[in-house]
Backbone bond lengths (Angstrom), bond angles and torsions (degrees), N, CA, C in turn:
res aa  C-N    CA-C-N  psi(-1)  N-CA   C-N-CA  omega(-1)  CA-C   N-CA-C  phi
1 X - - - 1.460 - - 1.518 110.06 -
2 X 1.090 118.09 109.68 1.395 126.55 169.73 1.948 115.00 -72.86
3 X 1.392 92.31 64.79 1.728 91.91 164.32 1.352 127.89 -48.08
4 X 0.991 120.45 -55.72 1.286 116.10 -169.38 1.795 109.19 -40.62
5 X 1.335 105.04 -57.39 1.571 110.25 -167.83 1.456 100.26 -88.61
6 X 1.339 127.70 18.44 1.437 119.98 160.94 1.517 112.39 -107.61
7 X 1.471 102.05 -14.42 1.759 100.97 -176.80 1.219 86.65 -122.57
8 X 1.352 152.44 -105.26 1.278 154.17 -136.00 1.902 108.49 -69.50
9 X 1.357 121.14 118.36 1.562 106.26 159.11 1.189 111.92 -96.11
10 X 1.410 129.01 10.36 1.381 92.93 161.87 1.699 90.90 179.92
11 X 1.575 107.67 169.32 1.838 109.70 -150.88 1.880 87.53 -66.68
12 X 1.433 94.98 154.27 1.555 122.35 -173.28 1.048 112.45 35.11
13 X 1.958 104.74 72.32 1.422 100.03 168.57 1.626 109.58 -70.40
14 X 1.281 117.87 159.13 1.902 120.21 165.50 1.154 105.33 -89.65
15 X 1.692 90.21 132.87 1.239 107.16 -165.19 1.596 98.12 -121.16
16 X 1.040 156.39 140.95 1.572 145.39 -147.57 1.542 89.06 -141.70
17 X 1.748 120.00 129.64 1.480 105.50 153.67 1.207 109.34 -90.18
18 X 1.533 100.86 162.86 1.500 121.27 155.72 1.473 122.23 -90.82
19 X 1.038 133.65 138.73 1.423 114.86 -170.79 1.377 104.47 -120.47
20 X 0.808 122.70 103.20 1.659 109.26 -171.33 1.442 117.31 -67.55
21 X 0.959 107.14 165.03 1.782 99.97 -179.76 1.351 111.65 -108.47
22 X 1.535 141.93 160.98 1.256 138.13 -134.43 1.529 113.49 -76.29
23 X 1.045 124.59 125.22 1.378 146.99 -144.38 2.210 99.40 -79.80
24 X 1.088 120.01 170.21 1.299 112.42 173.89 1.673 101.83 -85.80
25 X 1.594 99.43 139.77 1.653 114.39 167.21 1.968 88.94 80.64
26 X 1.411 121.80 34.98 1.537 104.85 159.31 1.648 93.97 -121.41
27 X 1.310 122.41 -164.10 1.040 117.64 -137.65 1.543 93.10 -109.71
28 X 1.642 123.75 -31.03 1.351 133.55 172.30 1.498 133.69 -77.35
29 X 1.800 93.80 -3.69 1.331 110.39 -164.26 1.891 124.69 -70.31
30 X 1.310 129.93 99.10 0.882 139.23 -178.49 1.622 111.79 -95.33
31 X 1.012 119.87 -71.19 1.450 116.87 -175.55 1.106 135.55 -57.76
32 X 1.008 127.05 154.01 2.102 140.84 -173.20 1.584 87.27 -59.33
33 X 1.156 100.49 135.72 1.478 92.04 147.15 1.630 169.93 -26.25
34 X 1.925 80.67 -47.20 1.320 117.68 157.02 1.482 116.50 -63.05
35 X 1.427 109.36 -36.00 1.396 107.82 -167.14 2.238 89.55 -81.61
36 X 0.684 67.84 -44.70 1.677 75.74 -174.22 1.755 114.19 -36.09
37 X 1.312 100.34 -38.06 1.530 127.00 175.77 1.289 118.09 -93.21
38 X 1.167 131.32 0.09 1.368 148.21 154.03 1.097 121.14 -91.67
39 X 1.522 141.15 -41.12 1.145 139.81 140.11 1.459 131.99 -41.56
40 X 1.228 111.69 -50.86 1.564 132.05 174.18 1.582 92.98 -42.38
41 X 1.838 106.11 -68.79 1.728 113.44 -154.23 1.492 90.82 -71.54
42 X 1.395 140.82 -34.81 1.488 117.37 154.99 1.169 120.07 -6.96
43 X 1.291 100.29 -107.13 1.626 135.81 -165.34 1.398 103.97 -36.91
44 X 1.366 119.84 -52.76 1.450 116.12 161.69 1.465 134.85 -64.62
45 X 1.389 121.19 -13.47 1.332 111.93 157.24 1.859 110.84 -80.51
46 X 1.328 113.37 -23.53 1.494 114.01 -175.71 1.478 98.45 -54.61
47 X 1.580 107.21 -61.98 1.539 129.86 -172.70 2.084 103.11 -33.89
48 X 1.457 95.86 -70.42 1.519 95.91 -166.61 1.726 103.00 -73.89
49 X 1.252 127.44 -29.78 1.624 101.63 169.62 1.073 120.80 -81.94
50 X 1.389 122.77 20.63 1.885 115.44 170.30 1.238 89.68 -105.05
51 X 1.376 148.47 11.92 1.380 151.40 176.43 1.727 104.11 100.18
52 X 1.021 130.50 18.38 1.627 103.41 -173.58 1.601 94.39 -74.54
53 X 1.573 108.83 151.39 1.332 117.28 166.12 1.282 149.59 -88.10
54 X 1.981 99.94 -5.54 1.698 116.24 -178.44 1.416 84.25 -149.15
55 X 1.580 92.48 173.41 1.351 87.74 163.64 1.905 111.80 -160.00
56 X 1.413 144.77 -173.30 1.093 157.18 178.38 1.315 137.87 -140.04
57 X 1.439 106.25 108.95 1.331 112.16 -175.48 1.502 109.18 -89.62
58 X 1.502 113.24 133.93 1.457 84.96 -163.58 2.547 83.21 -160.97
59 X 1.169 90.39 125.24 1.826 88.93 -178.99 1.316 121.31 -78.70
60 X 1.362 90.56 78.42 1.467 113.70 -177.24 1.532 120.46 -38.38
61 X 1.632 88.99 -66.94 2.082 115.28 -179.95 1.085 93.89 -64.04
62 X 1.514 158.71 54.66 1.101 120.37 175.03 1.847 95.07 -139.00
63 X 1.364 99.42 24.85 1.641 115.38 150.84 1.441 122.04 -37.39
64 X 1.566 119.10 157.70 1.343 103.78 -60.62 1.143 146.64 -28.10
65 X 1.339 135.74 135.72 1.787 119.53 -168.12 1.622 107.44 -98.23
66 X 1.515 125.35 161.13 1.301 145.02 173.48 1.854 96.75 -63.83
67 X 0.801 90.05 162.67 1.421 106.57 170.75 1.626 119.28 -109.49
68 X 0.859 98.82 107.37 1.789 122.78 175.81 1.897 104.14 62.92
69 X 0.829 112.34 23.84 1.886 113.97 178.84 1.324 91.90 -179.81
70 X 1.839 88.80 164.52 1.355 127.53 -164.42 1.206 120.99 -117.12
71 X 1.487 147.07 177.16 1.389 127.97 146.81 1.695 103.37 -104.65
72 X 1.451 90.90 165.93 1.827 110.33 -175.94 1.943 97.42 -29.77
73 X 1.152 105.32 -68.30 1.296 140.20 -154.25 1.480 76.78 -32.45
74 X 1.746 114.12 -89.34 1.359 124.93 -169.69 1.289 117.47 -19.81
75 X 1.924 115.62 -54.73 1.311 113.97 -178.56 1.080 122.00 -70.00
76 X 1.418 128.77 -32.27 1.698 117.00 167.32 1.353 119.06 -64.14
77 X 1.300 122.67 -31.64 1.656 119.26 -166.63 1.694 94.17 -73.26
78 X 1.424 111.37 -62.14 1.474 116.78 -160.62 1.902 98.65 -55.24
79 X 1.638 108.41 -57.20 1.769 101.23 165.83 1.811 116.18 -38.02
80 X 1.153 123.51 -35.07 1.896 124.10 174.28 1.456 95.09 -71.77
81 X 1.530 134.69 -58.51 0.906 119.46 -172.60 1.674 115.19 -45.40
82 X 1.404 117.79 -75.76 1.292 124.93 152.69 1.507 129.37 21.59
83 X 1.285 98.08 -90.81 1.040 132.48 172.18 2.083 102.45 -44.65
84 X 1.071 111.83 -69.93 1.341 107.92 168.97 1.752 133.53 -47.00
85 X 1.330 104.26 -19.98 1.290 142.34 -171.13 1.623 86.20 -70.00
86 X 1.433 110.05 -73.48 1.586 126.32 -134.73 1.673 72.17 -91.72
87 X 0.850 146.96 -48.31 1.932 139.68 -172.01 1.581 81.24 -36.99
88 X 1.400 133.67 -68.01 1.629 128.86 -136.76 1.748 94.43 -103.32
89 X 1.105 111.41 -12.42 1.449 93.25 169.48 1.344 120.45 -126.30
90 X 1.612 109.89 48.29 1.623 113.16 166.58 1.692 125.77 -15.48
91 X 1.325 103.22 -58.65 1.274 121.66 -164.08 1.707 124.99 -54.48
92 X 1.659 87.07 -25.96 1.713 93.53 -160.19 1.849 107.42 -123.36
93 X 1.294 116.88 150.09 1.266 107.39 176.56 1.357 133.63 -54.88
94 X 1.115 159.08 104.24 1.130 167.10 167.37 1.377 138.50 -51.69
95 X 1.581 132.01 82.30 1.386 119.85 -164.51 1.891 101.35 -107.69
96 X 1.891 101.38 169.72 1.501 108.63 179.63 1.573 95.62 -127.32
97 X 1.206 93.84 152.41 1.511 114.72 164.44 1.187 122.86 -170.94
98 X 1.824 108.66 127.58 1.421 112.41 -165.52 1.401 106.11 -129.16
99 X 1.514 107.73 126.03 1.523 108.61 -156.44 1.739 81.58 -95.09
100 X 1.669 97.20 169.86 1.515 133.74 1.53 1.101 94.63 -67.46
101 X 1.496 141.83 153.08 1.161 109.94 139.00 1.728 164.24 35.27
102 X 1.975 76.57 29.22 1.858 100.12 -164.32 1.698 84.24 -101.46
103 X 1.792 105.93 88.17 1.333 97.34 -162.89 1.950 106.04 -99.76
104 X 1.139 95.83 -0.87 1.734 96.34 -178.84 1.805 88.18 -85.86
105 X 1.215 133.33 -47.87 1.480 127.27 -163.92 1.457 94.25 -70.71
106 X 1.323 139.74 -25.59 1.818 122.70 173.49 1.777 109.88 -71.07
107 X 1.568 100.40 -22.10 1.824 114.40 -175.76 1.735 93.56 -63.96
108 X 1.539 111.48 -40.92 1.542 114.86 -165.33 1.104 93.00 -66.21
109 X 1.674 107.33 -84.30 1.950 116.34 179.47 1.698 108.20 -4.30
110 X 1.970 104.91 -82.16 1.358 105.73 -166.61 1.904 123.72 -58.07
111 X 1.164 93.54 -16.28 1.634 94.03 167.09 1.864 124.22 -83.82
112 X 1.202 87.20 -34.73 1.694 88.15 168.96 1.708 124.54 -74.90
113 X 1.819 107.76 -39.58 1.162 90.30 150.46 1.683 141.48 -108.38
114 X 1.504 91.32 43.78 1.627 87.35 170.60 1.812 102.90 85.33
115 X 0.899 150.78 -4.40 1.026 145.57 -159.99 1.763 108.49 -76.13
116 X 1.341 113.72 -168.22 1.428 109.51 -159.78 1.717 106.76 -121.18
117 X 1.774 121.45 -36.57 1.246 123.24 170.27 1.479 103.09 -145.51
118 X 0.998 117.55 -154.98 1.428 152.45 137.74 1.095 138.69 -123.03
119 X 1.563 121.27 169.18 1.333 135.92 167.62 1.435 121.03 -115.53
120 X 1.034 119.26 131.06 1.659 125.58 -177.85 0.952 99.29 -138.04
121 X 2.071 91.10 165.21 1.275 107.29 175.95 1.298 99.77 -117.58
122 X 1.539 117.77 -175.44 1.638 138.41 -176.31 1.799 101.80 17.37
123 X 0.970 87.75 59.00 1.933 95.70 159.04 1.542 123.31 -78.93
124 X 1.554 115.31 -43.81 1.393 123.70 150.49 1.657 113.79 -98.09
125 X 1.832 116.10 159.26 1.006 126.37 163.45 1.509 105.64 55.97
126 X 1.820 101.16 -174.95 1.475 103.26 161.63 1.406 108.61 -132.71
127 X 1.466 82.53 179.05 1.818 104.79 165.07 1.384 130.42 -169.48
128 X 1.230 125.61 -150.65 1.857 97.78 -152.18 1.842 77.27 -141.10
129 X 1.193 123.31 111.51 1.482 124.98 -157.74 2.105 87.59 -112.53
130 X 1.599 93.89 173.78 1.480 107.18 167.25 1.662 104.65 -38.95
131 X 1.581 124.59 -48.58 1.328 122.59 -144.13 1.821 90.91 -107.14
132 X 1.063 107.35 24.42 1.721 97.78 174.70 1.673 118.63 105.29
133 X 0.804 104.84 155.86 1.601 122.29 160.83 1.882 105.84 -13.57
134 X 0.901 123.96 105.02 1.557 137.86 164.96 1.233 129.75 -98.11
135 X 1.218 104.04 44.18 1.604 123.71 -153.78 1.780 106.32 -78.82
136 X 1.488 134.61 -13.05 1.838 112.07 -176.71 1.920 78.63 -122.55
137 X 1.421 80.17 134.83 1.460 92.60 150.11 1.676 138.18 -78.40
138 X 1.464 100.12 117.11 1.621 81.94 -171.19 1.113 139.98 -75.59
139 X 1.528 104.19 3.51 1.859 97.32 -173.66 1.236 130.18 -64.12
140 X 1.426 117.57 -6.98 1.976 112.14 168.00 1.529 93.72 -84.15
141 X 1.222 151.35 -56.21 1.311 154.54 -177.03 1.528 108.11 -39.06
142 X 1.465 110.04 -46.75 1.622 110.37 -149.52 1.490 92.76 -94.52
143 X 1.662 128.55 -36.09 1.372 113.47 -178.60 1.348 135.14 -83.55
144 X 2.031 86.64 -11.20 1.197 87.12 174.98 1.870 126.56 -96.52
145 X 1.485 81.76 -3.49 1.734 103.08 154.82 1.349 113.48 -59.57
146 X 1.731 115.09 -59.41 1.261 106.18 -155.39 1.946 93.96 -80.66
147 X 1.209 145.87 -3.30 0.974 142.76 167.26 1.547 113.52 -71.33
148 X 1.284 113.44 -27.32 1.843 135.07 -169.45 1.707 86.29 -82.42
149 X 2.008 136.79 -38.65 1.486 106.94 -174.16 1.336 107.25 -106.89
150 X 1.332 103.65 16.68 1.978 103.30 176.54 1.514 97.32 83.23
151 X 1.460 120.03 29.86 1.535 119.78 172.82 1.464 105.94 -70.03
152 X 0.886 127.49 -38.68 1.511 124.40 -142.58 1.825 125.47 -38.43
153 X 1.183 97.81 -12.58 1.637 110.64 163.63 1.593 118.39 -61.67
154 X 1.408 104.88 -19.29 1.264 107.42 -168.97 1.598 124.29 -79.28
155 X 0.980 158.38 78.82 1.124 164.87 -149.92 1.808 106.34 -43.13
156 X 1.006 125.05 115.55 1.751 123.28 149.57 1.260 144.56 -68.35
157 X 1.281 125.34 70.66 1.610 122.05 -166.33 1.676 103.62 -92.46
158 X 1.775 120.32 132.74 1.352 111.61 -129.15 2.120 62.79 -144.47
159 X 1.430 102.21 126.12 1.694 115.45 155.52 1.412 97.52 -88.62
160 X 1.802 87.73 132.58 1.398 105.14 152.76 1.104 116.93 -109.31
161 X 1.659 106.19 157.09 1.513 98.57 -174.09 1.316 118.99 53.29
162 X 1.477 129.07 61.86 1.716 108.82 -155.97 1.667 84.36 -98.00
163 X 1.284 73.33 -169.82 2.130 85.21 -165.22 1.637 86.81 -113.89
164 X 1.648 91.12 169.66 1.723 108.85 -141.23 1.145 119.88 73.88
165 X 1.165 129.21 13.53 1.502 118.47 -174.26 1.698 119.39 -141.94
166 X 1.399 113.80 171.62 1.614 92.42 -160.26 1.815 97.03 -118.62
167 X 1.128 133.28 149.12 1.536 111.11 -169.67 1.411 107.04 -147.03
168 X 1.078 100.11 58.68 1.527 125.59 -178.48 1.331 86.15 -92.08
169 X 1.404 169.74 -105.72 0.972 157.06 -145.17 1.684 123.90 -29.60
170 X 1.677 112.27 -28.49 1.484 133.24 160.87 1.730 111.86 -81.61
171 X 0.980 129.95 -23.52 1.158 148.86 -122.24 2.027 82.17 -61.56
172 X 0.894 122.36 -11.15 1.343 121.74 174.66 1.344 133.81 -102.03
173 X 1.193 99.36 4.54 1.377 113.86 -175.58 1.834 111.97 -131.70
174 X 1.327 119.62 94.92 1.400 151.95 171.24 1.475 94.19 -18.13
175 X 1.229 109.65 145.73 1.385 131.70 168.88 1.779 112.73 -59.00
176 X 1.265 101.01 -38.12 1.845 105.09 176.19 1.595 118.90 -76.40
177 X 1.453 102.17 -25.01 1.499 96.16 -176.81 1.452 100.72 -109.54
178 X 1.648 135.20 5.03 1.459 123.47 138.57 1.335 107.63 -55.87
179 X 1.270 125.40 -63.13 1.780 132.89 -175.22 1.405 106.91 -41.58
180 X 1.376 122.21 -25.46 1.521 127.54 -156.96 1.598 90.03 -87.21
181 X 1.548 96.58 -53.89 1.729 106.29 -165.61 1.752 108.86 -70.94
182 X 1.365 117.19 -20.32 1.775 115.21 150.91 1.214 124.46 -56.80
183 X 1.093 109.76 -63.18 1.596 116.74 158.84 1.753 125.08 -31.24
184 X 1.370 107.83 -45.63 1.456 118.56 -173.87 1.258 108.80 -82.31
185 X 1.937 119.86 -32.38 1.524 111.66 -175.18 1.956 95.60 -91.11
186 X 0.937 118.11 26.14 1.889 114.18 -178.83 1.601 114.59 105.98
187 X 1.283 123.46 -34.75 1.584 108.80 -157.78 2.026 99.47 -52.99
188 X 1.507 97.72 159.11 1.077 104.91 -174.23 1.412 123.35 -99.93
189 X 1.393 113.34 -11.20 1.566 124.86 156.39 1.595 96.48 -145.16
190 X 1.677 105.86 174.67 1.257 115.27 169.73 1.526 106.35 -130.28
191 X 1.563 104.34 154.43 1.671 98.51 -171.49 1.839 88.72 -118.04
192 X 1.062 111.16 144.37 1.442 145.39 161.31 2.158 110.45 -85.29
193 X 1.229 97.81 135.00 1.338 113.66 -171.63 1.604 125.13 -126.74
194 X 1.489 124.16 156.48 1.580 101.06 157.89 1.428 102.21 -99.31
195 X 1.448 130.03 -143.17 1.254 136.60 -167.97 1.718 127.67 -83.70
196 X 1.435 100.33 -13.63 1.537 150.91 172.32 1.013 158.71 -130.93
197 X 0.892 132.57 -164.01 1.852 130.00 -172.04 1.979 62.48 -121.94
198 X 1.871 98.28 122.97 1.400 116.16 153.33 1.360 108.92 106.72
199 X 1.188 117.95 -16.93 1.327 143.59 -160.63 1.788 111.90 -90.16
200 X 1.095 104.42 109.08 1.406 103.31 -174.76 1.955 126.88 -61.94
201 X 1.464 119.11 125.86 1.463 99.42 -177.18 1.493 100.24 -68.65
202 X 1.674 109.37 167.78 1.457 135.69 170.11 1.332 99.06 -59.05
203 X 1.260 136.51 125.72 1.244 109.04 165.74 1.649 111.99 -102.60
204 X 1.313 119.65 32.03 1.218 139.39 148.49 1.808 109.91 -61.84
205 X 1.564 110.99 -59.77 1.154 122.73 162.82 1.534 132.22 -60.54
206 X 0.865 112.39 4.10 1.879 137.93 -174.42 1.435 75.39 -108.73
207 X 0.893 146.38 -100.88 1.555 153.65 -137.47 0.803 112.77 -47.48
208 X 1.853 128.00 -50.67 1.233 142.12 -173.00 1.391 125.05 -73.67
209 X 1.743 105.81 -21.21 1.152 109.66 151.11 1.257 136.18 -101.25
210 X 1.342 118.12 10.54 1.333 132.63 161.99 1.451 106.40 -78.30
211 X 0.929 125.27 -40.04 1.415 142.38 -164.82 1.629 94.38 -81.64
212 X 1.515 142.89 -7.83 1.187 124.78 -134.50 1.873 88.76 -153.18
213 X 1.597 114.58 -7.21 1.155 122.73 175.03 1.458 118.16 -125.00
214 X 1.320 101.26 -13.55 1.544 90.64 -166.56 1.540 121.81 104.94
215 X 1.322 100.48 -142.35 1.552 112.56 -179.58 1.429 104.27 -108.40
216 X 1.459 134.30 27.93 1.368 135.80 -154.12 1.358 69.99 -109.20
217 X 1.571 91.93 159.21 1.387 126.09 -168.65 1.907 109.61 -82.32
218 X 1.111 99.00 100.59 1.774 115.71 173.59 1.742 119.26 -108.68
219 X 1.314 89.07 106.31 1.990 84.50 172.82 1.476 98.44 -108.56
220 X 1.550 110.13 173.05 1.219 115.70 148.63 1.383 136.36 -126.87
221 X 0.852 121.94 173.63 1.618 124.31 -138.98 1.681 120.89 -127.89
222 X 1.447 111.01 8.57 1.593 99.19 158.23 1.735 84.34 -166.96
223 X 1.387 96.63 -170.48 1.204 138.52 -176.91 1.801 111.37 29.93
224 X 1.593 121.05 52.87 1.121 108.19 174.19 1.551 121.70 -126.94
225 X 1.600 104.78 126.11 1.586 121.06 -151.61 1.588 113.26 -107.64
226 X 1.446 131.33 123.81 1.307 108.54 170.94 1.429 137.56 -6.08
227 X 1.622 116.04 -36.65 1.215 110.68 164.52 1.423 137.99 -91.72
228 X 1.262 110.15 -1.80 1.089 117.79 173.63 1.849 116.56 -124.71
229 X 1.004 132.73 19.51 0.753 157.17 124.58 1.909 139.89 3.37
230 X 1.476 92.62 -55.87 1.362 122.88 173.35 1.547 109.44 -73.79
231 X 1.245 99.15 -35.66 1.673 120.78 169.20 1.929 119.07 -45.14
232 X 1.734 89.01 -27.50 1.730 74.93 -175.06 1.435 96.05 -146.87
233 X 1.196 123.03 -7.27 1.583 102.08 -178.96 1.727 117.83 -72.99
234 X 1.290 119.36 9.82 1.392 115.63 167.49 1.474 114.63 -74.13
235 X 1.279 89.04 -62.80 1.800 106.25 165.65 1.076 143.52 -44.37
236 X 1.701 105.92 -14.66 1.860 111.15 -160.30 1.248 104.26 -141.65
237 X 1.414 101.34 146.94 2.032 93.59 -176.10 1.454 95.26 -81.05
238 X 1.436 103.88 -33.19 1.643 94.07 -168.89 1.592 133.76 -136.24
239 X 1.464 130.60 112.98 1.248 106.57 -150.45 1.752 93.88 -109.63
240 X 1.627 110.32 116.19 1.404 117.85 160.62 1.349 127.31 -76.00
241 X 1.618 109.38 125.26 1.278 123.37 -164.75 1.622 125.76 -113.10
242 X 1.277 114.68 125.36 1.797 76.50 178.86 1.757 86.64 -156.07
243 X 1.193 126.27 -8.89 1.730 110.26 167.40 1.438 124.11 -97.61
244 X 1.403 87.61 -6.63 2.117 88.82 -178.58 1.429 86.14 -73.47
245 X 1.365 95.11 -44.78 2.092 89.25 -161.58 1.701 120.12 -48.28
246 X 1.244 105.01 -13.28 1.758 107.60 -149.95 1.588 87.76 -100.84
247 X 1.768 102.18 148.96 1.362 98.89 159.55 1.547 130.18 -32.07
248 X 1.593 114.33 153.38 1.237 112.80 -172.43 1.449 129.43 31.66
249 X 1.175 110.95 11.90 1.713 118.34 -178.06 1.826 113.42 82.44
250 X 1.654 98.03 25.39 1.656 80.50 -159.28 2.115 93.55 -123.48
251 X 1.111 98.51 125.13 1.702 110.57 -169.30 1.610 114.72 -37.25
252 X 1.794 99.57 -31.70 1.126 98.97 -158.62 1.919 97.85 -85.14
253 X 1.129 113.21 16.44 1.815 94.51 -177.99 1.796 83.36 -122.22
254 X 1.394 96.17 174.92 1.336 137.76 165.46 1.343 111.32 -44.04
255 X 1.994 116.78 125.69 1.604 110.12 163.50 1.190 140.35 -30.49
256 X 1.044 151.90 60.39 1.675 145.72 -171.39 1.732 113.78 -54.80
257 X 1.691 106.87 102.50 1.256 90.34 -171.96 1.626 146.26 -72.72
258 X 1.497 94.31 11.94 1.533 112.90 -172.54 1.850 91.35 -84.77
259 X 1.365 110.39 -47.87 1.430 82.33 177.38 1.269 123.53 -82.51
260 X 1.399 123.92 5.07 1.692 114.57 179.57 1.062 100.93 -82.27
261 X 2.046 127.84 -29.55 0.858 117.00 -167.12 2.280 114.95 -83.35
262 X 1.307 96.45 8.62 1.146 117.74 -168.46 1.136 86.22 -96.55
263 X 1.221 153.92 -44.89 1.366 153.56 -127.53 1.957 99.18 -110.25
264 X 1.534 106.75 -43.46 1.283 108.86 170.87 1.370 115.95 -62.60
265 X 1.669 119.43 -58.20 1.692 117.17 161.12 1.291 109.09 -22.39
266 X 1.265 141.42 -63.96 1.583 144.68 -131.13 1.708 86.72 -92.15
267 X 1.122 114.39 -41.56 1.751 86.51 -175.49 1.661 98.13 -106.52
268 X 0.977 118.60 -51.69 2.134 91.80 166.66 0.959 113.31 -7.91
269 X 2.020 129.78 -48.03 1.215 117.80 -174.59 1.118 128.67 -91.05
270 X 0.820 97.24 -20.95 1.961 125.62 168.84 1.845 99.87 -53.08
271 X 1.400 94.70 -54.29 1.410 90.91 -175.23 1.562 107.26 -58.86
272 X 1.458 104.38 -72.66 1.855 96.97 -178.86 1.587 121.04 -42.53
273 X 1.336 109.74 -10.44 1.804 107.08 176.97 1.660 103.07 -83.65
């Protein structure tokens, strides 16, 4: 499957998250459902009419998270969310991801509503994340899951090294030849990170794994701001966004579309530079 040229046309596509807001049975969870799905299909129509070009549904609020699985509950609500998602954004590719790392239940989600990949975590190696010990890698489990529901259309974009997490247990093994070893067990891109949600990647580390894959499909995965910006869209097919977009820069509020639409300017120009 040639992802790259089925999802991305061209380096640093925008990729906009969705953040959902806290799901039923998590610990922050206040809102109806409905309301939950009204907010969501917000933020995502803000996202795709300031130009973003993909986008991510992904249960943000739903801190603290489980470790590597979900319950039923989660996967049907966040699949409704979804589903409402992809009604208002026909146009653009659509990925799921449901942390921690409950990466076979985003395989369910994105197949029920139609979506285009996912995002996971600890696909290669381990590491010792907010939610504990991340010790089996899932990529024989997860592809051969998504091969077990007739997914296989679905694209795998796999963080290495993701942020929140501590990787002293790898501590010997380079950021390029984790990316290498994603690549080798199936994922279909790899995402690059800073240390956090907000947190800008190295783009020293963007390079090195560009340099270390080829022409395979590499995005990265937090902290990228109108101004810094220029910094990686040469390098990356795809840059996922989701705190520049939010009021005051902060994950936990609502898209503000003056800055998404700020955020599209900054690499449009990036691109023509």
């Amino acid at each position: 499957m040639d992802t790259k040229r089925r999802i991305f046309e061209q380096r640093g596509t925008l990729i906009g998250m969705v953040h959902v807001q806290a799901l039923p049975g998590t610990p922050y969870a206040v809102d109806s459902l409905d309301v939950v799905v009204e907010r969501a299909v917000r933020d995502a129509r803000c996202l795709v009419d300031a130009g973003f070009e993909a986008l991510i549904v992904e249960n943000m609020h739903d801190r603290p998270y489980l470790r590597g699985a979900v319950g039923p509950e989660i996967v049907s609500a966040l699949t409704r969310v979804t589903l409402a998602v992809r009604d208002v954004a026909q146009r653009v590719p659509l990925g799921v991801q449901v942390l921690a790392g409950a990466n076979e239940a985003a395989l369910a989600v994105a197949l029920a509503a139609s979506a285009d990949f996912v995002r996971v975590e600890g696909f290669v190696f381990a590491s010792v994340a907010d939610e504990g010990l991340l010790d089996e890698a899932a990529a024989g489990k997860l592809l051969r899951y998504r091969r077990a529901i007739g997914g296989d259309h679905l694209a795998v974009f796999a963080d290495v090294k993701k942020k929140h997490s501590a990787h002293a247990l790898t501590a010997d093994v380079p950021l390029d030849e984790t990316a290498r070893a994603a690549f080798f067990c199936g994922a279909d891109g790899v995402i690059v990170t800073g240390v956090a949600t907000g947190s800008a990647a190295d783009p020293d580390d963007l390079a090195a794994v560009r340099k270390a894959v080829g022409d395979a499909p590499v995005l990265v995965g937090s902290g990228v701001t109108p101004a810094n910006a220029s910094d990686f869209v040469a390098a990356s097919d795809g840059l996922i966004i989701g705190s520049s977009t939010k009021q005051h820069g902060d994950w936990r509020r609502d898209v503000d579309p003056d800055r998404a639409k700020d955020l599209v300017t900054a690499v449009q120009a990036a691109r023509r530079a």
